[in-house]
N, C-alpha and C positions, 0 to 999 in steps of 0.2 A: 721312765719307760712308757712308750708312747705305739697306739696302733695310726697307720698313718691311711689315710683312702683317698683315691684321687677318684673326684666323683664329678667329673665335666656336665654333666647333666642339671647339675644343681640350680642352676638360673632357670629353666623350664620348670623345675622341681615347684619352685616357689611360684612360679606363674599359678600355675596349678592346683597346691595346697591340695594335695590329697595322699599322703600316707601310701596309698596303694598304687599309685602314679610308677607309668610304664616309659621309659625312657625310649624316646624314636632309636631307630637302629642305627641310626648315623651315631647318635650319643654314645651308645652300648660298645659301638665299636672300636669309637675313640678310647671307651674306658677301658676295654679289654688292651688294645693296642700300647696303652700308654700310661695304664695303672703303676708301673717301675716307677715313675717321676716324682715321689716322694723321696724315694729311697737317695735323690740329691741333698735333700737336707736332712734326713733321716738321721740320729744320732747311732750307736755303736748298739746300744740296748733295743732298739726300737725294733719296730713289726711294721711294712711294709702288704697291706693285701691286692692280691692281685688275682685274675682266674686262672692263669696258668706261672706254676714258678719258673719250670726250664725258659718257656719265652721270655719272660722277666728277665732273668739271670741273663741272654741273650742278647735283648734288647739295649740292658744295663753296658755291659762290655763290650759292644761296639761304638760307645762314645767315647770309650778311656778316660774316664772322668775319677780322679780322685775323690774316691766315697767312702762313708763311714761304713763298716759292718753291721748291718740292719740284718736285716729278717724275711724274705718273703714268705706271708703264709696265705689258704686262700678258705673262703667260708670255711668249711669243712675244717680249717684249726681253730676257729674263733671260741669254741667254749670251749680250749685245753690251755687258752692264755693265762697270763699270771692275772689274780684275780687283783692286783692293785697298778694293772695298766692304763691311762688317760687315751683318749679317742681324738684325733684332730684330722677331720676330714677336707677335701678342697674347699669346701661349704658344710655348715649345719643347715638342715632343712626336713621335716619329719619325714621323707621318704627312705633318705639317706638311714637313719635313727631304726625305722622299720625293720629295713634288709638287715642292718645288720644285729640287733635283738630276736630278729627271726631265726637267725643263722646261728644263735646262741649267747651272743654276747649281752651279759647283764646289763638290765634295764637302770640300774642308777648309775651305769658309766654315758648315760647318754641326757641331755637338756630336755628342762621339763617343756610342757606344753605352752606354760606362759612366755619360757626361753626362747621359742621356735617363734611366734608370735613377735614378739618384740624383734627378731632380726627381721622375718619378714617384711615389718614395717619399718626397720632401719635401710631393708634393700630397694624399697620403691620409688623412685624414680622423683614420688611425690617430695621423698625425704631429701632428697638431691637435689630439687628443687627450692626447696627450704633454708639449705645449709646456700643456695648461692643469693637468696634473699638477703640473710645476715652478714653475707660477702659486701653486698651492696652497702648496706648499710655501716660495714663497718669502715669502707674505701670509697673513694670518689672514683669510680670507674673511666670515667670521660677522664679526667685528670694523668692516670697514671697508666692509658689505653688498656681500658679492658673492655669485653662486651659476654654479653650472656643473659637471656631470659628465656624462665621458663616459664606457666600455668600449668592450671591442671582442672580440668572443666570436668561437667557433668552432664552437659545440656547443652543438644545442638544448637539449640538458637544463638550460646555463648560461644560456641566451638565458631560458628557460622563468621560469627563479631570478627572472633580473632584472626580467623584467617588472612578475612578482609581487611584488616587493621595489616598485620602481616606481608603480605602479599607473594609470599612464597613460605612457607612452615614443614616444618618436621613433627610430623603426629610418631608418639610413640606411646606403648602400652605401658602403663606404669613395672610389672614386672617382665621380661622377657630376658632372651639370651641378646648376646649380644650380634650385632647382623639382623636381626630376627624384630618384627613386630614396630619397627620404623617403616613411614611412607611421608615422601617428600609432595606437596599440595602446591599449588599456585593460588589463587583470590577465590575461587571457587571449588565448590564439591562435588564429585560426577555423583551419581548415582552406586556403584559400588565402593566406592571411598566412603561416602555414606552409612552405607549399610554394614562394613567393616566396624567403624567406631560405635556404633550403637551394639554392635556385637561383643566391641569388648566396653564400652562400659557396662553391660550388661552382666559379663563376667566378672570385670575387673575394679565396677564401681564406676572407673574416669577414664580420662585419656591424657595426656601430659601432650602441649602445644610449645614451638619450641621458630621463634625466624633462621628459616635457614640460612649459614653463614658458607661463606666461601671459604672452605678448609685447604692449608697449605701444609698440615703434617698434625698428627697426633702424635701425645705423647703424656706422661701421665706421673705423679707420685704414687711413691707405696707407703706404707704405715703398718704401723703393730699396735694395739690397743691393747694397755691392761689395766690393770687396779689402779696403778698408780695415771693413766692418760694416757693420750696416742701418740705418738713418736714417731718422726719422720723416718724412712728407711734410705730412697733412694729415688731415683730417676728411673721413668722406662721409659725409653723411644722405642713404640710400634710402629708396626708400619698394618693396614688394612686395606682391601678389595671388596668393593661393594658392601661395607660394612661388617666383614668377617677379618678376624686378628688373622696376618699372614708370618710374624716375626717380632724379633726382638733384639736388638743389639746388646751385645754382652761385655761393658767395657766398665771402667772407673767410675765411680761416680764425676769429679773433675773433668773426666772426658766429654763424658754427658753435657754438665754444665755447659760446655766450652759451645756444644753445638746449640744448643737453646740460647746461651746467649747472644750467640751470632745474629739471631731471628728479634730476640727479644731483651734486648739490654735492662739490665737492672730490676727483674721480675722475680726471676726466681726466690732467692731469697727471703722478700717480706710477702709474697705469697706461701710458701710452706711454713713460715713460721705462726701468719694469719689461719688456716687450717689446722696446727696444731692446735692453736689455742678453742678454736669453735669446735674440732672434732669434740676434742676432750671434755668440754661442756655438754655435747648431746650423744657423745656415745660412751667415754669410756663408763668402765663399771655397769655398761647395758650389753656389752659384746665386748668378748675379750678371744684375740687372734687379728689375722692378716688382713688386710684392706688396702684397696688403691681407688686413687681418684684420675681419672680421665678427663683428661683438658684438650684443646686443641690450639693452635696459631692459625689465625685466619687471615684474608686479605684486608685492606686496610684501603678505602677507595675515597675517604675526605682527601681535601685537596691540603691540610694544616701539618699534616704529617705521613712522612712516607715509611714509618716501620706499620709491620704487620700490630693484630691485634692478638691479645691474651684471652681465651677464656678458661676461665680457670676451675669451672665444673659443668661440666657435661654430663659425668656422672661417679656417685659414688658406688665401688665394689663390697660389695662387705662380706667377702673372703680371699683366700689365694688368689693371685694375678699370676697371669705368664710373667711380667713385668718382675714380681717376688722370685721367680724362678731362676728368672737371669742374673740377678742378684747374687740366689744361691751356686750357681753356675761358676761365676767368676773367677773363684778363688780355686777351682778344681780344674781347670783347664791350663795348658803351660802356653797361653796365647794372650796380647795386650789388650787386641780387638777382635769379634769375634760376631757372626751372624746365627740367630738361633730360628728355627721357623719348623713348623709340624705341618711336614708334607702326605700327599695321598696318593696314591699309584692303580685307584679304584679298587683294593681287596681291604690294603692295611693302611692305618697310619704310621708316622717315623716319624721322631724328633732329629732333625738334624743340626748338627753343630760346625759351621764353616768360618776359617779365619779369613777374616779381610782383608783388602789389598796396605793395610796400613803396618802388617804383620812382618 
């Protein structure tokens, strides 16, 4: 028996680190709009919270989705739950933890301080950074076309280095949403590009330095992490706009494959099995729940070889992915292939679900 909370906010939440942390109203209203999207993998027993149930319920039955019988309840039922309910929100993050212990829900159903702390630090950027260190070191990147490096500096004089070394780079804040807190640089630094990074290492400690690559398509693994290690789940082909998730293909895993291979012969494979084996060394038994890893295919401009390039962390999530979602999608829908994307009409959000011309 499980309460379930879609808390889209979460990636700001931890930028932040502050318990009392106010979610911008574009977040709020995503979460209002689209708090129901637990209730896809929702079991029979479970509690789905939302702010409004009749919308939910509303929301839920225009996608005719074969769903389990959940719950929706909203603050106001949280301290009449069964006292031996588990909590699994889109993210842990002490904001999240806050709202709803305020709202009544007892405080040993929720991760302690040290717990929140340690995701934190498995969400940063820095740590994604890390995990494609030991990438390196455990594959011959050049060998088997891969590319990917990241830093993570403190000091503009080192910041200043790499650019230059660089010649074109992706500054990103070690914690932010995704879209949000990336600026692509050339060999030098104006004046407000400047004064931005010294503003977040200021808040944020660093800044994570990154050569920008010519990206041909994103696309990403998912994973589950428990006691026993992390476990590959699936494939997600997204698709993005100026660095904001627009969609997600909703098909086989097989099918998937079939398109990545096309781009990138013979990768997939001993990459997700290389990731199992490093996840499960630095995270499992530190975080247990949903995760995905964001890669991208990029262009490929030696003259020795004409497939594109792999890279194979961008970044790691460490919670629920849209990518998990479609996943759970699959098998509730009566369609082979299938387009998923959460659109805006400037009041509400909508999750929409559209079958593709392969249907």
């Amino acid at each position: 028996m499980t309460l379930h909370v879609f808390n889209p906010e979460h990636d700001i939440a931890l930028a932040r680190n502050n318990k009392y942390f106010t979610a911008p109203t574009v977040a709020r209203r995503l979460r209002s709009d689209c708090g129901f999207l637990p209730s896809i993998w929702a079991g029979n027993d479970d509690y789905v919270l939302v702010n409004d149930v009749k919308e939910a319920q509303k929301s839920l039955s225009s996608l005719g989705l074969k769903t389990n019988d959940s719950t929706f309840v909203t603050y106001r039922d949280l301290s009449n739950l069964p006292t031996e309910i588990d909590v699994s929100p889109w993210g842990w993050d002490s904001s999240i933890a806050y709202q709803l212990k305020k709202n009544g829900l007892r405080s040993d159903k929720m991760p302690s301080d040290e717990c929140f702390n340690i995701i934190r630090g498995l969400s940063s950027r820095e740590f994604s950074s890390e995990i494609l260190r030991l990438l390196h070191d455990s594959i011959d990147f050049n060998k088997y076309g891969l590319v990917g490096n990241s830093t993570y500096e403190t000091e503009i004089s080192e910041i200043i280095s790499t650019i230059e070394r660089n010649r074109k780079s992706v500054l990103k804040e070690p914690w932010s949403c995704s879209g949000r807190g990336n600026r692509v640089v050339g060999a030098a630094l104006d004046t407000p590009t400047e004064n931005w990074i010294r503003n977040v290492i200021k808040n944020q400690g660093g800044i994570m330095i990154e050569p920008f690559y010519d990206k041909i398509a994103d696309f990403g693994m998912e994973f589950l992490s428990d006691i026993t290690g992390v476990h590959y789940r699936g494939l997600s082909i997204f698709t993005t706009s100026n660095g904001f998730y627009t969609g997600n293909l909703i098909a086989e895993d097989s099918y998937k494959e079939e398109i990545i291979e096309r781009m990138l012969p013979n990768k997939i494979p001993f990459i997700k099995d290389l990731l199992e084996e490093i996840l499960t060394d630095k995270i499992s038994k530190r975080y247990i729940g949903p995760l995905g890893v964001d890669m991208m295919i990029v262009n490929n401009y030696t003259k020795d070889n004409s497939s594109p390039f792999l890279h194979p962390m961008v970044e790691i999530n460490l919670r629920r992915t849209m990518g998990h979602v479609a996943i759970d999608i699959l098998h509730k829908v009566n369609l082979r292939t299938a387009s998923m994307h959460i659109g805006y009409d400037g009041q509400h959000y909508k999750l929409a679900i559209e079958p593709t011309q392969s249907n």
